[in-house]
Structure formats: structure tokens, C-alpha cells
N, CA, C and O atoms as a CHARMM CRD file, in Angstrom:
* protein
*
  340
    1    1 UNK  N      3.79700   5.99400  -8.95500 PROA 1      0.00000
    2    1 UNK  CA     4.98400   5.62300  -8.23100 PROA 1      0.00000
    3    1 UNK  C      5.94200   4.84100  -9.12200 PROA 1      0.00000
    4    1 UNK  O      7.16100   4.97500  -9.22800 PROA 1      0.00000
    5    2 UNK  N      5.07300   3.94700  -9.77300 PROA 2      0.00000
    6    2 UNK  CA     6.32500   3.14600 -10.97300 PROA 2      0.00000
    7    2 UNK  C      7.21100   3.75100 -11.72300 PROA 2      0.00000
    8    2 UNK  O      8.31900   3.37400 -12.10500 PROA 2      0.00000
    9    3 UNK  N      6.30600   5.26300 -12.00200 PROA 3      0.00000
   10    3 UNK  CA     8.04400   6.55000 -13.02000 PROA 3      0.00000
   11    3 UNK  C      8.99000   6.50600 -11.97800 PROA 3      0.00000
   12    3 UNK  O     10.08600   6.83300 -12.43400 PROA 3      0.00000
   13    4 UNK  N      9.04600   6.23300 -10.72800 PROA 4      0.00000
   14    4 UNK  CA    10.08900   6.67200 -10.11200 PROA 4      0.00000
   15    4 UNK  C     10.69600   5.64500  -9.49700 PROA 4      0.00000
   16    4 UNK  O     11.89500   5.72800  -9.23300 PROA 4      0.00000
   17    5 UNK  N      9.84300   4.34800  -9.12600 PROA 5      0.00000
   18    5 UNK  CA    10.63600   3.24800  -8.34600 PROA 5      0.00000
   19    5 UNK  C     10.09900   2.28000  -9.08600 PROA 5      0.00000
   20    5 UNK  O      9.00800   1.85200  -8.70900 PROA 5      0.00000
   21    6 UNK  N     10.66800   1.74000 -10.21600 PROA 6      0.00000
   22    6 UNK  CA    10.09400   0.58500 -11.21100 PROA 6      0.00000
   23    6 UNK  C      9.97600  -0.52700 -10.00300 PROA 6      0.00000
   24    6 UNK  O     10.64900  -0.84600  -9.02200 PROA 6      0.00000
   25    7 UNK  N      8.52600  -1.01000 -10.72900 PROA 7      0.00000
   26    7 UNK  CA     8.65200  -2.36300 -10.24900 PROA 7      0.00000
   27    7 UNK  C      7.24900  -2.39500  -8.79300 PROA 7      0.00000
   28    7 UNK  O      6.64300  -3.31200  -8.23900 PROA 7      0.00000
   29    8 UNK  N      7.24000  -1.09800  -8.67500 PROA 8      0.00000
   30    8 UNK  CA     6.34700  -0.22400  -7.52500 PROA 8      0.00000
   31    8 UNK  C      4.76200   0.26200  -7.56500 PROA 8      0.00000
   32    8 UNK  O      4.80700   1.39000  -8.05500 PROA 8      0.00000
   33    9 UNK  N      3.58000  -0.02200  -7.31600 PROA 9      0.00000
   34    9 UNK  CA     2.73100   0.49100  -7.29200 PROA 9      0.00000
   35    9 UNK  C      2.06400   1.01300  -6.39800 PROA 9      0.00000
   36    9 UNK  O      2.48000   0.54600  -5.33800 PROA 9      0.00000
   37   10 UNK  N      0.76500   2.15500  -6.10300 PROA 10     0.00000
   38   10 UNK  CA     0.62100   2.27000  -4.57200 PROA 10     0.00000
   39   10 UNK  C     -0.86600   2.34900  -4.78200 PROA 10     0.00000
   40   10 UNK  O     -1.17600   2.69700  -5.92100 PROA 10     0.00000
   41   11 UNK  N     -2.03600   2.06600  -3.80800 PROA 11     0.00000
   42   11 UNK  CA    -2.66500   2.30400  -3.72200 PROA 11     0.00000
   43   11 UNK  C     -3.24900   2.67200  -1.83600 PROA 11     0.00000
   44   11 UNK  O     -2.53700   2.74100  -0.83400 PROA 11     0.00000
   45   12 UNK  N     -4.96200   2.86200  -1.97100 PROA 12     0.00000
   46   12 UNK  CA    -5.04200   3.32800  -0.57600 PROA 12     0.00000
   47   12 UNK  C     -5.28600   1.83900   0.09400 PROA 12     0.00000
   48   12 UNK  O     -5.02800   0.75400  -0.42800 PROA 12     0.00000
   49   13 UNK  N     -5.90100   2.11100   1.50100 PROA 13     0.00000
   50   13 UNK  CA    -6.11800   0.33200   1.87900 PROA 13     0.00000
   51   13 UNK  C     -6.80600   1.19300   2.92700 PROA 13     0.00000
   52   13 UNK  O     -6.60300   2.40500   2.99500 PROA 13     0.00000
   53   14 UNK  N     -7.68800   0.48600   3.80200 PROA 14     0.00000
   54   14 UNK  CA    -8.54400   0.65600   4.94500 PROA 14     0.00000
   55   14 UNK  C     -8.49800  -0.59200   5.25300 PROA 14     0.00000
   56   14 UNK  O     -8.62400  -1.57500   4.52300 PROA 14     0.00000
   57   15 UNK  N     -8.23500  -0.48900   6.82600 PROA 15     0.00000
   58   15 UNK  CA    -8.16600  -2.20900   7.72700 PROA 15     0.00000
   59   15 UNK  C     -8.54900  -1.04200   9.13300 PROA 15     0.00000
   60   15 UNK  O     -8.56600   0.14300   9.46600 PROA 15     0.00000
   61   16 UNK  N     -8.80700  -2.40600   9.56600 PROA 16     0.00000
   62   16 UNK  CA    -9.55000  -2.86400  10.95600 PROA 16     0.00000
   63   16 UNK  C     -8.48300  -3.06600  12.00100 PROA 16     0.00000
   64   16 UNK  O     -7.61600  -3.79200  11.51400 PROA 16     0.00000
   65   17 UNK  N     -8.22700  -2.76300  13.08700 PROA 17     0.00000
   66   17 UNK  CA    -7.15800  -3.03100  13.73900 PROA 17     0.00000
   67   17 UNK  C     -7.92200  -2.74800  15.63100 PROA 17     0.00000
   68   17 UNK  O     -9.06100  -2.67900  16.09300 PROA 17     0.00000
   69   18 UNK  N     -6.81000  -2.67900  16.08100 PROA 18     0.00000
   70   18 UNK  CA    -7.45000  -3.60900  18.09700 PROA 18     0.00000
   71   18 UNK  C     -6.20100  -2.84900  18.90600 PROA 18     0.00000
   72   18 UNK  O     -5.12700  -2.65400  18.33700 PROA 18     0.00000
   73   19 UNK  N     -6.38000  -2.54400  19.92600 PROA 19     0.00000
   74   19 UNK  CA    -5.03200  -2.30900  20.68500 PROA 19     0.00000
   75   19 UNK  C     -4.24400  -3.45200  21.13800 PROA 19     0.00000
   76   19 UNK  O     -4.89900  -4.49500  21.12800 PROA 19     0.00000
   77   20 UNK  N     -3.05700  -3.56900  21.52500 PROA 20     0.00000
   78   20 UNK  CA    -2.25700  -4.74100  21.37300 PROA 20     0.00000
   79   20 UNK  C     -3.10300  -5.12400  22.59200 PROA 20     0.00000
   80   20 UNK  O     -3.97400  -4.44400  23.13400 PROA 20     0.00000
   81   21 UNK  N     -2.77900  -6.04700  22.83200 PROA 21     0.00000
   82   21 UNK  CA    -3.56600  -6.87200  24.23700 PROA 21     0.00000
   83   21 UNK  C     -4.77700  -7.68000  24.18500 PROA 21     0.00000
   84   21 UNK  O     -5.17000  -8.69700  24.75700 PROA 21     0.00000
   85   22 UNK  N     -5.23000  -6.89200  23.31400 PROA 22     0.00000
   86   22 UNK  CA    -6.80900  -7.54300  22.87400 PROA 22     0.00000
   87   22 UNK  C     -7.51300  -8.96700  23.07500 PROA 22     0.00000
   88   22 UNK  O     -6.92200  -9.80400  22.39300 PROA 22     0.00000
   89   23 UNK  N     -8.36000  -9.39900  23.64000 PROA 23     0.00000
   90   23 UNK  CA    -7.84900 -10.80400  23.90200 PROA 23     0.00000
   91   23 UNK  C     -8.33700 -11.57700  22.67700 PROA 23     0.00000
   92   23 UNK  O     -9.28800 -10.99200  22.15800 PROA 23     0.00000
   93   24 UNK  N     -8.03800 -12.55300  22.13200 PROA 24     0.00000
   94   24 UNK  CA    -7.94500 -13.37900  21.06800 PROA 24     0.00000
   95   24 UNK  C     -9.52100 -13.58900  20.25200 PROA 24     0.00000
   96   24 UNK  O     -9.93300 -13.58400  19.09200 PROA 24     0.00000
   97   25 UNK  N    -10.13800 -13.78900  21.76300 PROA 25     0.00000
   98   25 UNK  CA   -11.35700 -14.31800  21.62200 PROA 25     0.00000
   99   25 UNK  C    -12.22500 -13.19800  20.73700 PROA 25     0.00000
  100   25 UNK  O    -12.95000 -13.43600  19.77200 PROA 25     0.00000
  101   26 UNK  N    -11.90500 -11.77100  21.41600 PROA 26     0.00000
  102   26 UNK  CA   -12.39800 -10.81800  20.69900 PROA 26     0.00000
  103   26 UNK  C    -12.21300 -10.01200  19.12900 PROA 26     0.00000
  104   26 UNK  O    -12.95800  -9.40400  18.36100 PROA 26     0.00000
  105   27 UNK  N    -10.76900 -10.40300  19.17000 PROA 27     0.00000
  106   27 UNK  CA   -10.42000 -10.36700  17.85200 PROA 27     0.00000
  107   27 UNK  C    -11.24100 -11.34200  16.69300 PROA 27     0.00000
  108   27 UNK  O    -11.91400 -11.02400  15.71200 PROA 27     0.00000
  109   28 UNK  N    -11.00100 -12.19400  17.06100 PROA 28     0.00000
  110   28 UNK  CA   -11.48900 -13.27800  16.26900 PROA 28     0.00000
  111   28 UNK  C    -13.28600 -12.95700  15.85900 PROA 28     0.00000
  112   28 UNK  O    -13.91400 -13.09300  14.80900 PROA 28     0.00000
  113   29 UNK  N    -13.66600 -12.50100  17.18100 PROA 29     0.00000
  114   29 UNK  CA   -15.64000 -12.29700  17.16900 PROA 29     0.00000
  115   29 UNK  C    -15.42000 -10.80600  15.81400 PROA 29     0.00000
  116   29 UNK  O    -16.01600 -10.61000  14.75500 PROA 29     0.00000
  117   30 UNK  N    -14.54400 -10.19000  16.35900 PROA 30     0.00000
  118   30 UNK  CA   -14.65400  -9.26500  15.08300 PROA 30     0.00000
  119   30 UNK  C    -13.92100  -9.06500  13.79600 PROA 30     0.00000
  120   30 UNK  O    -13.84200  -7.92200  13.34600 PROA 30     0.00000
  121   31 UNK  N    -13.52400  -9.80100  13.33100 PROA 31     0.00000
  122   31 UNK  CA   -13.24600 -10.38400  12.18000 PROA 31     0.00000
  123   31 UNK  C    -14.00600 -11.05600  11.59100 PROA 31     0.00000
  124   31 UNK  O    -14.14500 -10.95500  10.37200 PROA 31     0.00000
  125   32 UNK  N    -14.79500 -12.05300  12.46700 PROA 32     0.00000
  126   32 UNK  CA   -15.97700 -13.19500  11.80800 PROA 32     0.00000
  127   32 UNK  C    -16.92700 -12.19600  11.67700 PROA 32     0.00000
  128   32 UNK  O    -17.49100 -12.30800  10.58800 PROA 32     0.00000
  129   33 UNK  N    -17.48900 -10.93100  12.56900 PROA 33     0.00000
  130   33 UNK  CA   -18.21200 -10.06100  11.86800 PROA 33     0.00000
  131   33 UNK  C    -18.17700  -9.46100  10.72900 PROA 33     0.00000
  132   33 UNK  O    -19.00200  -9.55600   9.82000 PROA 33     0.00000
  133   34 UNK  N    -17.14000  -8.78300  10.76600 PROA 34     0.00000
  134   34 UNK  CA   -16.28400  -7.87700   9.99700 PROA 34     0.00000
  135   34 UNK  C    -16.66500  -8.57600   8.62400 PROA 34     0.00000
  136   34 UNK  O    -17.38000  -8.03500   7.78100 PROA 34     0.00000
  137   35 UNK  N    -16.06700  -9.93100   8.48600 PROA 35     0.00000
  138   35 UNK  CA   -15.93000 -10.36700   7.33400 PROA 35     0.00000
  139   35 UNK  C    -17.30500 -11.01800   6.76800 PROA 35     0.00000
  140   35 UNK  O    -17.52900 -11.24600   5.57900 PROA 35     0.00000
  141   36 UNK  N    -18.35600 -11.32200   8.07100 PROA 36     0.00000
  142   36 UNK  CA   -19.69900 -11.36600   7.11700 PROA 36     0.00000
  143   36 UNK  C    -20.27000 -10.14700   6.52700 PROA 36     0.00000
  144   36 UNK  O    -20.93500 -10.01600   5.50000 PROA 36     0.00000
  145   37 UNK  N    -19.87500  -9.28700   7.38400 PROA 37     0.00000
  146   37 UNK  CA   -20.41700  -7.81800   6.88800 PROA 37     0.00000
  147   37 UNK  C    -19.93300  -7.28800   5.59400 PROA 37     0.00000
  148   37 UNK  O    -20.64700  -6.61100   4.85400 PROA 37     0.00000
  149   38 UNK  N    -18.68900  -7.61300   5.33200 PROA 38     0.00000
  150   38 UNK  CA   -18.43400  -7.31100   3.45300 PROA 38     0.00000
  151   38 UNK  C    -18.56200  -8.15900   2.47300 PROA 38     0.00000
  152   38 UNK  O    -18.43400  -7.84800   1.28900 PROA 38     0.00000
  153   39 UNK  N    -18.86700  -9.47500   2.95900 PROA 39     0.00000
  154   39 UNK  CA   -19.28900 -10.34600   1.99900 PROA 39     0.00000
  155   39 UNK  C    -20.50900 -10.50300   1.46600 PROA 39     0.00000
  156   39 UNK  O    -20.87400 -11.16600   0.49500 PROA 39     0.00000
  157   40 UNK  N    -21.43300  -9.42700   2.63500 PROA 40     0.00000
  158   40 UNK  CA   -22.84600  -9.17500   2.04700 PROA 40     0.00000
  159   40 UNK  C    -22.86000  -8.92400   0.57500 PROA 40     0.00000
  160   40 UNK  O    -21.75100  -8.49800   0.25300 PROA 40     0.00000
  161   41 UNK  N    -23.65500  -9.01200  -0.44000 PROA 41     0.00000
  162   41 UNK  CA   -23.97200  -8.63400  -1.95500 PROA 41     0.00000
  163   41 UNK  C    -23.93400  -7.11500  -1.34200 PROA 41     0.00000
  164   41 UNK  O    -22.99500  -6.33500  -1.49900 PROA 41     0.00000
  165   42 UNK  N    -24.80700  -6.92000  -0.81300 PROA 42     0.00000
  166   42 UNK  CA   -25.39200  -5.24500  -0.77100 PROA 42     0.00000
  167   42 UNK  C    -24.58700  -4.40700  -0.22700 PROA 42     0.00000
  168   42 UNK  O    -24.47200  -3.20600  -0.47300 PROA 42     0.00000
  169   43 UNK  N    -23.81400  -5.28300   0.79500 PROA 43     0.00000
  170   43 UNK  CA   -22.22000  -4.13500   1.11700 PROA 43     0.00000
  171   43 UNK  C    -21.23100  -4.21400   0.17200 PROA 43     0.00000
  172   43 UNK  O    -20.37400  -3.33400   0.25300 PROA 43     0.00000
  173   44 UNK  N    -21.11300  -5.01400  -0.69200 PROA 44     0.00000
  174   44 UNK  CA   -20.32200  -5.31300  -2.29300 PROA 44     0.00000
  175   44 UNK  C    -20.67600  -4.25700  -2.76300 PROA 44     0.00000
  176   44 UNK  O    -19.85400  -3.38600  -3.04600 PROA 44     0.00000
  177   45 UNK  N    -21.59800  -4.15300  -2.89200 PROA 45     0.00000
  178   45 UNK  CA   -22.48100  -3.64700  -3.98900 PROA 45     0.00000
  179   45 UNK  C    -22.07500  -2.40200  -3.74200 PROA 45     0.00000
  180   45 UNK  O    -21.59400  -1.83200  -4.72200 PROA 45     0.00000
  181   46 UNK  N    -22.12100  -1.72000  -2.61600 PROA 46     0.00000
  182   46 UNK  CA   -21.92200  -0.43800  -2.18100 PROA 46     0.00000
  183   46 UNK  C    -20.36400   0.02800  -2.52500 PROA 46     0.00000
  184   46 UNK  O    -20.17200   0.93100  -3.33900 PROA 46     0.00000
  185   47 UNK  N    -19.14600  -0.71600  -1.78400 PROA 47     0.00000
  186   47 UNK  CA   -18.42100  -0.52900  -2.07900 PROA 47     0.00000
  187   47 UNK  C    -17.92000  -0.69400  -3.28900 PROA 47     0.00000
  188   47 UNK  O    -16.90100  -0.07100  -3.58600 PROA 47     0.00000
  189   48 UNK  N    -18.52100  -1.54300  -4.20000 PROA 48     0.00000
  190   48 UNK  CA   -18.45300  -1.11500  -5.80000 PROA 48     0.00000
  191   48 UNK  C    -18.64900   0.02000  -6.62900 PROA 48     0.00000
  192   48 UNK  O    -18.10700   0.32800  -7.69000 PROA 48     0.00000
  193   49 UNK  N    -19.49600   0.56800  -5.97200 PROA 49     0.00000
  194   49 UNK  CA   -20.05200   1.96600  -6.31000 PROA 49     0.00000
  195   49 UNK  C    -18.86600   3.03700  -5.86800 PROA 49     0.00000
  196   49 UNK  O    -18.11600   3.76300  -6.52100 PROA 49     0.00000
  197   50 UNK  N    -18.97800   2.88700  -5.00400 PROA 50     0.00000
  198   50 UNK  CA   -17.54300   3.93200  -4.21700 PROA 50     0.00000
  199   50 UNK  C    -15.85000   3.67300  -4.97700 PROA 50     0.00000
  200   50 UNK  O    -14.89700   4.37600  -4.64200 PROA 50     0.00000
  201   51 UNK  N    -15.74900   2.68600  -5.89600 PROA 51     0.00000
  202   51 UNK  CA   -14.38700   1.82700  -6.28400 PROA 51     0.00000
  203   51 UNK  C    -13.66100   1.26500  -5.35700 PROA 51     0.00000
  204   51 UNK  O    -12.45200   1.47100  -5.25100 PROA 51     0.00000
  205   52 UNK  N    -14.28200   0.55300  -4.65100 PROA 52     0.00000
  206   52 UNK  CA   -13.38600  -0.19300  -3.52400 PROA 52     0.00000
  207   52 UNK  C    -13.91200  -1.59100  -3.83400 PROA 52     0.00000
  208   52 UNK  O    -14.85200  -2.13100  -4.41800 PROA 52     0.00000
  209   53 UNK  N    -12.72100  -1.92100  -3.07700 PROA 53     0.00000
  210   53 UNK  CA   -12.96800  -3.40100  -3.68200 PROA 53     0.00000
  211   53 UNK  C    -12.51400  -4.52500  -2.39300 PROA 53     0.00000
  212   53 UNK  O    -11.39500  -5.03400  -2.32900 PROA 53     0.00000
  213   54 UNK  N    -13.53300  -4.76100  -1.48800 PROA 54     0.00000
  214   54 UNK  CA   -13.24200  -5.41400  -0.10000 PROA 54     0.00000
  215   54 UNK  C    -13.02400  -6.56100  -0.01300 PROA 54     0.00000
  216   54 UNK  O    -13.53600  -7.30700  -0.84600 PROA 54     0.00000
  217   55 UNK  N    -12.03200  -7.19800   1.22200 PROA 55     0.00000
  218   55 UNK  CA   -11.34200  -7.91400   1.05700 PROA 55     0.00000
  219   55 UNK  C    -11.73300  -8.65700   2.72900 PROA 55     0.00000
  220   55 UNK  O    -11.88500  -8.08300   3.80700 PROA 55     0.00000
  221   56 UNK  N    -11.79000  -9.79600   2.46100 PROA 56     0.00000
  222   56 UNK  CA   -11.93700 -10.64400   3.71000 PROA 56     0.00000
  223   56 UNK  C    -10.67900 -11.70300   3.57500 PROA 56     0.00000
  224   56 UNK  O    -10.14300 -12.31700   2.65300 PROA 56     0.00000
  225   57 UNK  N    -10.47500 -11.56000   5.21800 PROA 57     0.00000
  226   57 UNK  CA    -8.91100 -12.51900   5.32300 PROA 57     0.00000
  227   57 UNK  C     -9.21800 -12.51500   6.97200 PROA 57     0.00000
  228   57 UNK  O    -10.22200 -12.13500   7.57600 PROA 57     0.00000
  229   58 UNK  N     -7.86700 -13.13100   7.50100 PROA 58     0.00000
  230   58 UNK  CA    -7.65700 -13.34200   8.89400 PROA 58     0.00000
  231   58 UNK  C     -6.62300 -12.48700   9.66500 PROA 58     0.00000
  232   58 UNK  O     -5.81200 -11.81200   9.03100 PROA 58     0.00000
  233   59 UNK  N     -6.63400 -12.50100  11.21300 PROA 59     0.00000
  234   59 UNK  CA    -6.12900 -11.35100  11.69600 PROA 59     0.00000
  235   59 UNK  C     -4.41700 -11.49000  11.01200 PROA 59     0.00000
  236   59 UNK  O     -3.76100 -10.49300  10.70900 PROA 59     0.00000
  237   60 UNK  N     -3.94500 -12.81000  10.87200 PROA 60     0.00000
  238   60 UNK  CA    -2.82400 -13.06900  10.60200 PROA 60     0.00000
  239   60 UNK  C     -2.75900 -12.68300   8.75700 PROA 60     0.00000
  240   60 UNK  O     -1.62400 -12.62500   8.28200 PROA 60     0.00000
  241   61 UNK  N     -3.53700 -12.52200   8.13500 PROA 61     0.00000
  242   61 UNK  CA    -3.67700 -12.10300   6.46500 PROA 61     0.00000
  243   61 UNK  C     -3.21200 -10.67400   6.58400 PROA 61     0.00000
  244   61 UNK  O     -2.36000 -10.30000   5.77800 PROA 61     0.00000
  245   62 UNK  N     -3.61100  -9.92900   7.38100 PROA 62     0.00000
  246   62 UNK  CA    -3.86800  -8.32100   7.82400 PROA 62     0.00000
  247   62 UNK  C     -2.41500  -8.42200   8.09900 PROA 62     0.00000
  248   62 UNK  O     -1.72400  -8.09100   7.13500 PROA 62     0.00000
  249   63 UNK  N     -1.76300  -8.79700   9.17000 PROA 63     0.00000
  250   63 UNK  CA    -0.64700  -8.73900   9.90000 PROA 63     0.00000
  251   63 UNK  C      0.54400  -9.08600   9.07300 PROA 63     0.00000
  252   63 UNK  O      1.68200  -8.83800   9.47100 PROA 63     0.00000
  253   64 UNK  N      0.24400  -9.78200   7.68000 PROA 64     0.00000
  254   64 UNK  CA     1.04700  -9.96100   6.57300 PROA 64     0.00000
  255   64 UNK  C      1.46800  -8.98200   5.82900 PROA 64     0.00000
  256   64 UNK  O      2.56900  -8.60400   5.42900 PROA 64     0.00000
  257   65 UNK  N     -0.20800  -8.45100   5.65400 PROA 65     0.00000
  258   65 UNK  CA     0.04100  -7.20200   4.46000 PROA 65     0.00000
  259   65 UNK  C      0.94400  -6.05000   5.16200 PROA 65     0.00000
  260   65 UNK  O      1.94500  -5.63400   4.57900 PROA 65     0.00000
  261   66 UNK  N      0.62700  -5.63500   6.21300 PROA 66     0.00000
  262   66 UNK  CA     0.87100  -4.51500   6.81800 PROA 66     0.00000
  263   66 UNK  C      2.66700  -4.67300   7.00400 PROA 66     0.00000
  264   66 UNK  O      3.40100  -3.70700   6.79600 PROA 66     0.00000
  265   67 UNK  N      3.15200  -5.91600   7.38400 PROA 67     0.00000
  266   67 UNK  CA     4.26200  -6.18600   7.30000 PROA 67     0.00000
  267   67 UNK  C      5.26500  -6.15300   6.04000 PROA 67     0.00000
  268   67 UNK  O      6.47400  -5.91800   6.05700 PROA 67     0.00000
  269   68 UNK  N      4.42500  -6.45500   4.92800 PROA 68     0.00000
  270   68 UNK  CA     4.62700  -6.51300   3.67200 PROA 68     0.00000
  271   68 UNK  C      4.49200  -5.28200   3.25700 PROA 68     0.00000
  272   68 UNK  O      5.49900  -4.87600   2.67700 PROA 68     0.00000
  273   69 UNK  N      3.23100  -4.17900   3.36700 PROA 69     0.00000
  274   69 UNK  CA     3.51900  -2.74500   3.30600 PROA 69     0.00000
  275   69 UNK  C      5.12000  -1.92900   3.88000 PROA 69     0.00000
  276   69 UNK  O      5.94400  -1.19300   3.33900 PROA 69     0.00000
  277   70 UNK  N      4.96800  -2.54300   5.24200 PROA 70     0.00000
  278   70 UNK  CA     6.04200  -1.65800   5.84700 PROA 70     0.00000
  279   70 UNK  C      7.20100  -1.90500   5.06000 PROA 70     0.00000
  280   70 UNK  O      7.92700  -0.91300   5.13200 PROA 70     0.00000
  281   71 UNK  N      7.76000  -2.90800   4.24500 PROA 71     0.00000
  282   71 UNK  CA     9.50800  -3.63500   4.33900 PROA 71     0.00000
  283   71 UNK  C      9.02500  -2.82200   2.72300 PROA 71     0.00000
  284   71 UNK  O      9.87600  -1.96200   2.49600 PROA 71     0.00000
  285   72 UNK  N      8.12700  -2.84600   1.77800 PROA 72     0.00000
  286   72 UNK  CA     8.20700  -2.03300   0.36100 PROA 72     0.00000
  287   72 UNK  C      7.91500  -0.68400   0.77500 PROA 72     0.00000
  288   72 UNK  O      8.19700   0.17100  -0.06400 PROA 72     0.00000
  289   73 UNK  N      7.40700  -0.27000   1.88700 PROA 73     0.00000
  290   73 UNK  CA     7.43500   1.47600   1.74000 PROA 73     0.00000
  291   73 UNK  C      8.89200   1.99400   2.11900 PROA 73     0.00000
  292   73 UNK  O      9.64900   2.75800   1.52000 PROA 73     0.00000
  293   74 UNK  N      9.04100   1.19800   3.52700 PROA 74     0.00000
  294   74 UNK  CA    10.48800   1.09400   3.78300 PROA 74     0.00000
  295   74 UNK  C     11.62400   1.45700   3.09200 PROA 74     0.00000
  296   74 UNK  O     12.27900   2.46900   3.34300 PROA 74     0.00000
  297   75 UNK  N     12.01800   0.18100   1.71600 PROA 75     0.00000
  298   75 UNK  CA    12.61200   0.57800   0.75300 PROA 75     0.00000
  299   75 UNK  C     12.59600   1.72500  -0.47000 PROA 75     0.00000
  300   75 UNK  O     13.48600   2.15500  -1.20400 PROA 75     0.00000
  301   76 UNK  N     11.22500   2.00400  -0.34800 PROA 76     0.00000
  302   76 UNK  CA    11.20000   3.25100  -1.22400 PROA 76     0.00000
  303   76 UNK  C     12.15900   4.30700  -0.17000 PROA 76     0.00000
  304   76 UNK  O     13.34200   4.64100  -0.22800 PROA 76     0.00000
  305   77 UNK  N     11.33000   4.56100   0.55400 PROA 77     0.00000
  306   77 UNK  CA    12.50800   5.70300   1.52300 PROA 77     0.00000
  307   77 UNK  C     13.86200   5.52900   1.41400 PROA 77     0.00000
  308   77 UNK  O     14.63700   6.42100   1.06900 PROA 77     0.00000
  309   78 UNK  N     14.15200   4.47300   1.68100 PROA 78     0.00000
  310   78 UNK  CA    15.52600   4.51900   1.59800 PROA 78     0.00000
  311   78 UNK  C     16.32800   4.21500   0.56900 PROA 78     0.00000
  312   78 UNK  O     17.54500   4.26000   0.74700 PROA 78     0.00000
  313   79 UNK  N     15.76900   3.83400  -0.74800 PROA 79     0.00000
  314   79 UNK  CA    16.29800   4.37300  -2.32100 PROA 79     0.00000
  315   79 UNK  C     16.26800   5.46000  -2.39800 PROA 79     0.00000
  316   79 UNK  O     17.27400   6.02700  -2.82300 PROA 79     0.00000
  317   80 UNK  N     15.10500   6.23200  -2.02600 PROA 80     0.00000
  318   80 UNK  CA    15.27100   7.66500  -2.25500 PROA 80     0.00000
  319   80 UNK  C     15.72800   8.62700  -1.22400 PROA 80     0.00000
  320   80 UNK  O     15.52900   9.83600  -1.34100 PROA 80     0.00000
  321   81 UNK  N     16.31300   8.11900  -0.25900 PROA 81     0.00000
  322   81 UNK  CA    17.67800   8.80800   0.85600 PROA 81     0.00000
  323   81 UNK  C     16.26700  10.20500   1.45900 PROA 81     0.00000
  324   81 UNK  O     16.25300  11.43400   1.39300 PROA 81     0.00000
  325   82 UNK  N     15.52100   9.42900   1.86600 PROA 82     0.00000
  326   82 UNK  CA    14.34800  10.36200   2.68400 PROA 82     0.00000
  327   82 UNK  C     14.40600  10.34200   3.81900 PROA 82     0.00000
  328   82 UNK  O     14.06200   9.34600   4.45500 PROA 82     0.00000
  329   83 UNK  N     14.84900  11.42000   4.37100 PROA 83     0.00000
  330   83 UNK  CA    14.94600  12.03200   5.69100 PROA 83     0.00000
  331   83 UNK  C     13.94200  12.38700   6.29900 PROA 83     0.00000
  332   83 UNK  O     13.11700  12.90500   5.54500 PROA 83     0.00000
  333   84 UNK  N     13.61700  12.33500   7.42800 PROA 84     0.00000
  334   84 UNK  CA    13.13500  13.09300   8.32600 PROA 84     0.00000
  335   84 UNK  C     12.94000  14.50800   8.64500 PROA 84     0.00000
  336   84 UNK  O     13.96800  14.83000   9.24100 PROA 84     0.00000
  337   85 UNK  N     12.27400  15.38100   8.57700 PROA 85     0.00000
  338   85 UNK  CA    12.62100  16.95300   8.62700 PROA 85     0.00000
  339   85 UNK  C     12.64900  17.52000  10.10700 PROA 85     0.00000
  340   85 UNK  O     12.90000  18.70800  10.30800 PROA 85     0.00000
């Protein structure tokens, strides 16, 4: 992506996500799972093998990136005048 939009890199991402409404309490129970479950060595370990490289944060860390995804993919589109078909 950088030959074409300096300054730009892309990679993939996998997250965890809830339907809006969700109640707090539950979010939270699965995240504190979530995030013991990749901090295991042996789930490391795994996803090391695969080239991934997992990441523990909070529902509000997630809600950053994704926000932060949207406003740089965003601008790629619209440097490069990408339409809709």
C-alpha cells in the first residue's frame, strides 16, 4: 500500500465484537476471558506459529483502533476518488 499512499501500511486484524446493546457486565466477562485466553504461553505459542501476533486491550482499546482504522481507510478512498459501483 505504501507505493501508492506514502506514509500507509495495511495489514489483516481479527477482533472480537457484541451486538450494540450488550450489557456492560457481559462485555467486560468476555474480554477478561478473551484476554486470559491469549495471554496463555501455549495460545502465544500457537499463534506464533500461524504469524499472528495477539493482542490484549480493553473494549474501549478495540473501539479506538477500529475508529482509527475507519478515518485512515477512509482517506485512502478518498485520495484515490473511489466510488462505489
Amino acid at each position: 500500500m505504501a507505493d501508492f499512499v506514502p506514509g500507509f501500511e495495511a495489514s489483516a486484524t481479527t477482533g472480537m465484537g457484541a451486538p450494540a446493546g450488550t450489557p456492560v457486565d457481559i462485555i467486560n466477562k468476555l474480554n477478561s476471558e478473551i484476554n486470559a485466553g491469549v495471554s496463555d504461553p501455549k495460545i502465544r505459542a500457537r499463534f506464533a506459529e500461524l504469524g499472528a501476533t495477539p493482542l490484549v486491550g480493553s473494549p474501549s482499546d478495540y473501539a479506538k483502533f477500529i475508529d482509527g482504522e475507519t478515518d485512515k481507510w477512509g482517506k485512502v478512498v478518498r485520495d484515490a476518488n473511489i466510488k462505489p459501483e
